[in-house]
C-alpha positions in Angstrom: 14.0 115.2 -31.2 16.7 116.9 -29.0 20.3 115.4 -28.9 23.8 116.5 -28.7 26.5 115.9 -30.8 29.8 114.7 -29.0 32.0 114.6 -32.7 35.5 113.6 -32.4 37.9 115.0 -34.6 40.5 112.8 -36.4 39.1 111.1 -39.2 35.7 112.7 -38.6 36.4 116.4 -38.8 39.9 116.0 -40.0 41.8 113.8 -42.3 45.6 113.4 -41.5 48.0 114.8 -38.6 48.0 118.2 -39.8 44.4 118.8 -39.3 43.3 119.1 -42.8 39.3 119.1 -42.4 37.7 116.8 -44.9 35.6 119.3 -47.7 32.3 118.9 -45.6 33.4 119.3 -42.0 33.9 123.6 -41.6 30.3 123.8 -43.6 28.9 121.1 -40.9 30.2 122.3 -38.0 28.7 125.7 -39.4 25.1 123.5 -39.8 25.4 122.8 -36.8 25.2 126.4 -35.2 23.0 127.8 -37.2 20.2 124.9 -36.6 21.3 125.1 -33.1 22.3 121.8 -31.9 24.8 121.5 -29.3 27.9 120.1 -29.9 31.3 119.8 -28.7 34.8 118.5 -30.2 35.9 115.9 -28.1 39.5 114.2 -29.5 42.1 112.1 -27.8 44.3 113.9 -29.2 47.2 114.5 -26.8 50.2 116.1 -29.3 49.0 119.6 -27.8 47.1 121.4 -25.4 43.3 122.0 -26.5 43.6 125.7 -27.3 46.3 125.5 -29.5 44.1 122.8 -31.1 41.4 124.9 -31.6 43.4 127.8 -33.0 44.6 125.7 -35.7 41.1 124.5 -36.6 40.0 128.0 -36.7 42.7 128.9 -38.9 41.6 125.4 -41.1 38.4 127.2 -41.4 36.5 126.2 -38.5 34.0 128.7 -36.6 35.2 127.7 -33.4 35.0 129.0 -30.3 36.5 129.0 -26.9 34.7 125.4 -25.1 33.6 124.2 -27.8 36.7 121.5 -27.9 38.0 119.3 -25.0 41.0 116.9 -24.8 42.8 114.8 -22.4 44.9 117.3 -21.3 41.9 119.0 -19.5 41.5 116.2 -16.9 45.3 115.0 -16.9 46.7 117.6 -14.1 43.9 117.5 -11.5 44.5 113.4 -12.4 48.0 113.5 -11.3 47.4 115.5 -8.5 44.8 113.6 -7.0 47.8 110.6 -7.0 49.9 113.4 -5.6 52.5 112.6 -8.6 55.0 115.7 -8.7 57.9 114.2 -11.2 56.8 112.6 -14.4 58.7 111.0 -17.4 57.1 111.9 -20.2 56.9 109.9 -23.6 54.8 112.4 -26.1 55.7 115.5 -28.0 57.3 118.5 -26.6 53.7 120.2 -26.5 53.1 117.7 -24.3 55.8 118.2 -22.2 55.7 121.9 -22.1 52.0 121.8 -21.2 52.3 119.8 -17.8 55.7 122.0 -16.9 53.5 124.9 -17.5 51.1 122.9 -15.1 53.7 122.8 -12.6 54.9 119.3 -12.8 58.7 118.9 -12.7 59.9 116.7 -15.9 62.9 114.8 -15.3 64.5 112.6 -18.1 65.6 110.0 -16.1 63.9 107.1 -14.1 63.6 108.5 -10.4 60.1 109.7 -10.5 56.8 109.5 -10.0 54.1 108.2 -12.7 55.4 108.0 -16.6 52.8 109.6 -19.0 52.4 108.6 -22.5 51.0 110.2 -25.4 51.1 110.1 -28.8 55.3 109.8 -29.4 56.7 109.8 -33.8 60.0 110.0 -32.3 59.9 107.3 -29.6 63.0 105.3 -29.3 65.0 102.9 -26.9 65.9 105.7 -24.4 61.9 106.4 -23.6 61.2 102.9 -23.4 64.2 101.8 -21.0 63.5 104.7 -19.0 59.4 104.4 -18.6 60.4 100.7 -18.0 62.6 101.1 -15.1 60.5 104.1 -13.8 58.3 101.3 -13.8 60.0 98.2 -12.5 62.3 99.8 -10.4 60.7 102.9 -8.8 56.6 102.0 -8.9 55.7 105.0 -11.2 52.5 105.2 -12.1 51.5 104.2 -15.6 49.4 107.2 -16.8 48.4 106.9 -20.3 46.7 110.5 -22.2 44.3 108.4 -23.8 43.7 104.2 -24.4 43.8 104.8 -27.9 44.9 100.9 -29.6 46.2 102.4 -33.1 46.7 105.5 -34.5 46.6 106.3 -38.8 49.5 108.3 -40.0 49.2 110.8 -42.3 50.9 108.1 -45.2 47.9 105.7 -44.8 50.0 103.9 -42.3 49.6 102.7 -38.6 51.2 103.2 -35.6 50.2 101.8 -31.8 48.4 104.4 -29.5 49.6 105.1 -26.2 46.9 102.9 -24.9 48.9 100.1 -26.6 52.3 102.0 -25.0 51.1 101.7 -22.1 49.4 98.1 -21.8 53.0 96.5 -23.2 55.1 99.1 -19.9 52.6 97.5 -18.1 53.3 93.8 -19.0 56.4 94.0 -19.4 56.7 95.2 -15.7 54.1 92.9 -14.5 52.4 96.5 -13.4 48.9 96.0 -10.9 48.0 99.2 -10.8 45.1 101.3 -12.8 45.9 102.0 -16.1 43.0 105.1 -16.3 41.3 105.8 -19.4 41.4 109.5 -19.5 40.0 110.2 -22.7 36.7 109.1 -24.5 34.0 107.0 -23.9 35.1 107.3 -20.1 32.5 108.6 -17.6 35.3 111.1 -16.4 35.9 112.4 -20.0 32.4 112.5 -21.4 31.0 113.8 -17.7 33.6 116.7 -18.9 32.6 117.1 -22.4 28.7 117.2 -21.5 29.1 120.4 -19.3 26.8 123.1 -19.8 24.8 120.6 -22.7 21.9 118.9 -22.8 22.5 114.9 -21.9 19.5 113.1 -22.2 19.9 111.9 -25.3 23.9 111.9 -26.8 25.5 111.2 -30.0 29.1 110.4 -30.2 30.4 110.2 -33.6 34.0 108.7 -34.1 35.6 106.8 -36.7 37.4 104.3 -33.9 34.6 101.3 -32.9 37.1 99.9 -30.7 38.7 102.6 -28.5 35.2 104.8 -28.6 32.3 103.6 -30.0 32.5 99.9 -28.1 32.2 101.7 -24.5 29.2 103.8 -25.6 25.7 101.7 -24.2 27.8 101.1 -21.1 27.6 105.0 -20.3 24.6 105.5 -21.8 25.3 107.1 -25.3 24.5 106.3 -28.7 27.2 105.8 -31.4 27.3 107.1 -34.8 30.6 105.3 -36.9 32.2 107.2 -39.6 33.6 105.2 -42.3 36.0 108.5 -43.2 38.8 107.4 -40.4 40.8 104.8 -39.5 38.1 102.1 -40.1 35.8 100.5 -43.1 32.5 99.4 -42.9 33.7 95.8 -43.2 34.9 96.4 -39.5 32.0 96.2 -37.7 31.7 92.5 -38.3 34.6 92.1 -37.2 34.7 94.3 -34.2 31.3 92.6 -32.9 29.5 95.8 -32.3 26.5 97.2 -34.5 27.0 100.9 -34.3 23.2 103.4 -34.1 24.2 104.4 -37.1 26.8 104.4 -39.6 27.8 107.4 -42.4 30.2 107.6 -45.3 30.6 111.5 -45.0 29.4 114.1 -42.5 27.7 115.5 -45.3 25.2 112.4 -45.0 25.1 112.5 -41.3 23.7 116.3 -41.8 20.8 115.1 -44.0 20.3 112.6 -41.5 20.1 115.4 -38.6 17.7 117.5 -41.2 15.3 114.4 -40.7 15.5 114.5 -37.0 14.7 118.3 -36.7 12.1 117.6 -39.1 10.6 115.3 -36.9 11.1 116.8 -33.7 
């Protein structure tokens, strides 16, 4: 059968914050090429712009090449724009922060502007929350979250919330109405994004997150492969409620898997 491969990255292709790949993932992503099914990286990640992402993979061992990964980041300026925001506070790294200067956005580091967007933040602290607050509260901003992600594993083994998470407590706290936009996978703006120039009638994304990915999948109409090598057990689909396509302990199983569709195709 033909399908495409939509594989997100951490805790499928790579095991901690410093994108080391698990053993299996540069020889799968090489599988991949040379049976020739179409693919692309598509991560959440919002700690740095997607070609610096891709340069690291490639020096990780990856055979990369320029498309074949998309982020956030990709869809987050012509997002703000279309709001007309021109001043953001920004709770993420200083990739992050850099990236949307570069994109022409004046950063401030106080309260007086436009939308507040959060990303992935380690050294979040009372100053970023006070400020995206009042930004909030007292000024409207805009509530502009990189991705809904709900946790986030550490490196340690240990969790952290997501900025989806950031965002949804700003947004209580401030008793906020507006959209809080999902700008990262499953959403029809993302995955529309991801599946340009590939084949979509019949896609595959793989991720080891069943709430923030795999549970908006049937609604958009994908097909979800869970991988137990992340942030989630098997025991969690019982709990989450939602009965993944298929479910794999390594990407090495998922290739065999794949050998059996080509076989049969």
């Amino acid at each position: 059968m033909e399908f495409t491969l939509l594989l997100d990255m951490d805790g499928v292709l790579t095991k901690n914050k410093e994108f080391e790949p698990f053993e299996d993932a540069p020889p799968f992503i090489e599988f991949l090429k040379e049976k020739g099914v179409p693919f692309r990286i598509v991560s959440n990640n919002s700690t740095r712009p997607p070609e610096e992402i891709l340069r690291i993979l490639r020096e990780r061992g990856f055979n990369l090449e320029e498309g074949d990964i998309i982020t956030p980041l990709v869809i987050l300026p012509e997002y703000l724009r279309a709001l007309e925001v021109k001043k953001v506070f920004v709770i993420g790294t200083r990739e992050l922060t850099d990236y949307l200067a570069q994109e022409g956005f004046e950063i401030l580091y106080d309260h007086s502007v436009e939308a507040v967007v959060i990303g992935q933040d380690k050294e979040i602290d009372f100053f970023k929350i006070k400020t995206a607050t009042s930004a909030v509260f007292l000024r409207k901003a805009k509530i502009v979250p990189v991705n809904l992600s709900r946790v986030v594993k550490d490196s340690d083994g240990l969790y952290f919330p997501g900025s989806g998470s950031t965002a949804h407590y700003i947004a209580y706290a401030t008793n906020y109405e507006g959209e809080i936009p999902n700008l990262g996978k499953p959403s029809k703006r993302f995955i529309e994004e991801a599946l340009k120039d590939l084949p979509s009638e019949r896609v595959f994304l793989v991720s080891d997150d069943i709430y923030t990915d795999l549970k908006g999948t049937r609604e958009i109409g994908l097909r979800s492969i869970f991988m137990t090598t992340g942030k989630y057990g098997a025991q969690e689909i019982e709990r989450a409620g939602f009965k993944p396509d298929y479910v794999f302990g390594s990407l090495s199983e998922l290739a065999e898997e794949i050998r059996r569709w080509l076989h049969t195709s």
